[in-house]
N, C-alpha and C positions, 0 to 999 in steps of 0.2 A: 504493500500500500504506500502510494507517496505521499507525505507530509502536506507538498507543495500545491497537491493540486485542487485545493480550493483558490487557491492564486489565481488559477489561470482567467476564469473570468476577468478578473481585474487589470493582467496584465493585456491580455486583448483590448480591454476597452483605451487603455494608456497607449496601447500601440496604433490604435485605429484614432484615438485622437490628436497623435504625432505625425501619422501618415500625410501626405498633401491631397487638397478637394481635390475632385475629379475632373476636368474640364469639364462645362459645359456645353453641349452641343445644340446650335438652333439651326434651324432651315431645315430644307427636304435633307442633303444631304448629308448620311453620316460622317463625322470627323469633322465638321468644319465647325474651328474655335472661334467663341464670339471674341472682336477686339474692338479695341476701345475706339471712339470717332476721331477721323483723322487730323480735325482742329484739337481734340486733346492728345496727339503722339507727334505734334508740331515742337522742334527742338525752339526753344527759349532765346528772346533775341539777343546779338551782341550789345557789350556795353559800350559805348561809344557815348565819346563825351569831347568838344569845338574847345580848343584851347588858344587861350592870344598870346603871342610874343609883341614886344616891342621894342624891334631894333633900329641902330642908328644907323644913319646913312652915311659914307663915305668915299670923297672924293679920289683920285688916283693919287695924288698926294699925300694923302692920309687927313685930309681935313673933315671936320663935322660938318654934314649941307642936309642936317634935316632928319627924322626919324620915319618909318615904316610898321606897319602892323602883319604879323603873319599867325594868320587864322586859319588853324587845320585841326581835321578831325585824329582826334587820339583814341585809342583802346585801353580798356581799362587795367590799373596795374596787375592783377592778378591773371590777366590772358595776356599783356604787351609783350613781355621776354619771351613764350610759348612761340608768338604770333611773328615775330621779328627772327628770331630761331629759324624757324621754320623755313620762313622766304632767304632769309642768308644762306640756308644750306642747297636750298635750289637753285640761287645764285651761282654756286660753285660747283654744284656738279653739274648744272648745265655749260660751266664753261669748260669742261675734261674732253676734250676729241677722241677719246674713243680708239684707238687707232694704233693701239701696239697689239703685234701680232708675232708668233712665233709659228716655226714649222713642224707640225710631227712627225715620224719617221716615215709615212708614206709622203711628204710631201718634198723631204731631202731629196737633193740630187745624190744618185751612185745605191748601192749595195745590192742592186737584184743580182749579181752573184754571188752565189753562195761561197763565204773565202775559204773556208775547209770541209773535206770531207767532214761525216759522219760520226766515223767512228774510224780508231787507229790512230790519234794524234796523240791520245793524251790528255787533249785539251778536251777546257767543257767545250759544249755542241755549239755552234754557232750558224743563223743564217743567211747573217746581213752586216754590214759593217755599217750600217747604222740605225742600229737599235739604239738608245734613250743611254744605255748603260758606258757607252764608247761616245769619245769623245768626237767633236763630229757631227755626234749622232741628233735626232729627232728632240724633241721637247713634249715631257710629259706633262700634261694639263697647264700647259703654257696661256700667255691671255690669247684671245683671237678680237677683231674689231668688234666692237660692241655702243651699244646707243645709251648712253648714260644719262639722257634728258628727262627730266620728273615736270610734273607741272604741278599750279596751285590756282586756284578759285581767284578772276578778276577781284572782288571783293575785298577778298584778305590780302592781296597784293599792293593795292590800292590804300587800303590802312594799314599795312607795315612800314610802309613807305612812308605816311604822313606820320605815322607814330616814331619812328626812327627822325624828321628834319625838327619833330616838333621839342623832342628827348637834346636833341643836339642845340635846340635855340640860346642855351646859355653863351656858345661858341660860335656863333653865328653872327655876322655881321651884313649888313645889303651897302654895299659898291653901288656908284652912279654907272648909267648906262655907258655900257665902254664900245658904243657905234663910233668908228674916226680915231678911240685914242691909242692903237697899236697898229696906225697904219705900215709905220715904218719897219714893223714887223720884227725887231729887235728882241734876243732872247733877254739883255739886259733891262731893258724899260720894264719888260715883266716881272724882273727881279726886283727891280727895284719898287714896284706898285705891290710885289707880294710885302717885301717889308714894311712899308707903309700902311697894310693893312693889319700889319699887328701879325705875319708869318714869318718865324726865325726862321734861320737855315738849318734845323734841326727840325722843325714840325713839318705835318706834311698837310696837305689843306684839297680841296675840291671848289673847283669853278663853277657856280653855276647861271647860264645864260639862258631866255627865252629862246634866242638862234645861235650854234654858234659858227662864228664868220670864220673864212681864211683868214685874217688878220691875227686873232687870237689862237688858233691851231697854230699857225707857225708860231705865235712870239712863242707860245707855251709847254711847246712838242717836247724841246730839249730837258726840260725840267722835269727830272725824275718825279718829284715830290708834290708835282702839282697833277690831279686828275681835272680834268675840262667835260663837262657834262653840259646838256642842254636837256630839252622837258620831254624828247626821246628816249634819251640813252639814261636819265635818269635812275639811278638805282641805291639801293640802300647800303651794299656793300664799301663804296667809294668813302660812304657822306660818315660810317662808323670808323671807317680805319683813319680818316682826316682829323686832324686833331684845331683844325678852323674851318668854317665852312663859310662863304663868299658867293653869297646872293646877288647877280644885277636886278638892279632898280624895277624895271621892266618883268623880271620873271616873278616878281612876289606877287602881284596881282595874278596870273597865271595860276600860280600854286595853288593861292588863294580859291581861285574859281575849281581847279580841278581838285583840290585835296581838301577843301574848307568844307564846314557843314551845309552849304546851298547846294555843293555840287551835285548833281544827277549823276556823274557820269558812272557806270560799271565799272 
């Protein structure tokens, strides 16, 4: 006789109350689980929130001609490093070409004949002089060309970007329009307008232009330490590793429109 088994009711009941419900099934057809309406399985909006800077203006000389406002949308701190993260690392593996390739040993030139007999040498068996193992030889799991490009959602790309110029406005300064002022296209004039903008020869800074001209490509080519961007080539990678970043006059309204809280744009 077992002791225990007036237990058993109780523990059935203990177990049937730990068990999980059983789905529910509605409609004609068996199996299909009711789920919730699709305005309640809508993921929850981003937080996004219009922040203002207000920087000074400056002449090529370095003089003060006035201040500017730069109003872009930011993401909130708890998703911005996620969000910035993210599009940096697409940044850089989209810039990998893809493009080293090794050969395996069917692709070697030479070894289709066989270099020893069988058997009677001696030696271990061989039937190719170039196998993997001889020098020479083929490449085991070597890389072959490959497409390393990732993508991300216009959206988030859009507010990483503004969330990154907006993170950097402490270092930020907006330059007067420099249409005419490197005509002569001198790498020195540029040097000398980086210093005046508050860029030692030790930091390295980003130019940023509504267009940008020949004029400016040439004077600025030579200079390691300076990246030249205009409202195409725009990217956040540039604007993080700059330790100034150099607004013309003309592109803050620009920004403004495309990265501020009015924008529509995707």
């Amino acid at each position: 006789h077992n002791n225990n088994s007036h237990m058993a009711p109780v523990m059935m009941r203990a177990n049937a109350a730990r068990a999980p419900a059983a789905p529910k099934h509605t409609g004609a057809a068996r199996g299909t689980v009711a789920r919730a309406p699709l305005a309640a399985r809508a993921p929850a909006p981003r937080d996004i929130s219009c922040l203002a800077a207000t920087l000074e203006v400056l002449s090529v000389d370095g003089a003060k001609s006035g201040s500017e406002t730069l109003e872009l949308d930011s993401a909130a701190d708890d998703t911005a490093e996620g969000l910035v993260h993210r599009y940096i690392v697409m940044i850089r593996q989209n810039m990998r070409q893809g493009n080293a390739s090794t050969k395996t040993r069917s692709e070697v030139r030479g070894g289709g004949r066989k270099p020893q007999k069988q058997k009677g040498t001696g030696n271990a068996r061989m039937g190719s002089r170039r196998t993997p193992l001889r020098p020479g030889g083929g490449v085991v799991f070597g890389p072959k060309p490959k497409d390393w490009s990732i993508k991300m959602n216009k959206k988030e790309k859009r507010l990483a970007l503004a969330t990154t110029l907006m993170n950097a406005s402490c270092d930020t300064v907006v330059v007067e329009d420099l249409d005419g002022k490197f005509s002569d296209r001198k790498t020195k004039n540029m040097e000398a307008a980086l210093q005046a903008w508050g860029v030692g020869r030790d930091s390295k800074a980003v130019l940023i232009t509504k267009e940008l001209s020949d004029d400016l490509t040439i004077s600025g080519r030579n200079i390691e330490r300076l990246a030249l961007q205009d409202m195409a080539s725009l990217n956040a990678y540039d604007i993080l590793n700059a330790d100034r970043i150099l607004i013309e006059k003309s592109a803050v309204s620009e920004l403004n429109a495309r990265f501020g809280g009015s924008s529509t744009e995707a």
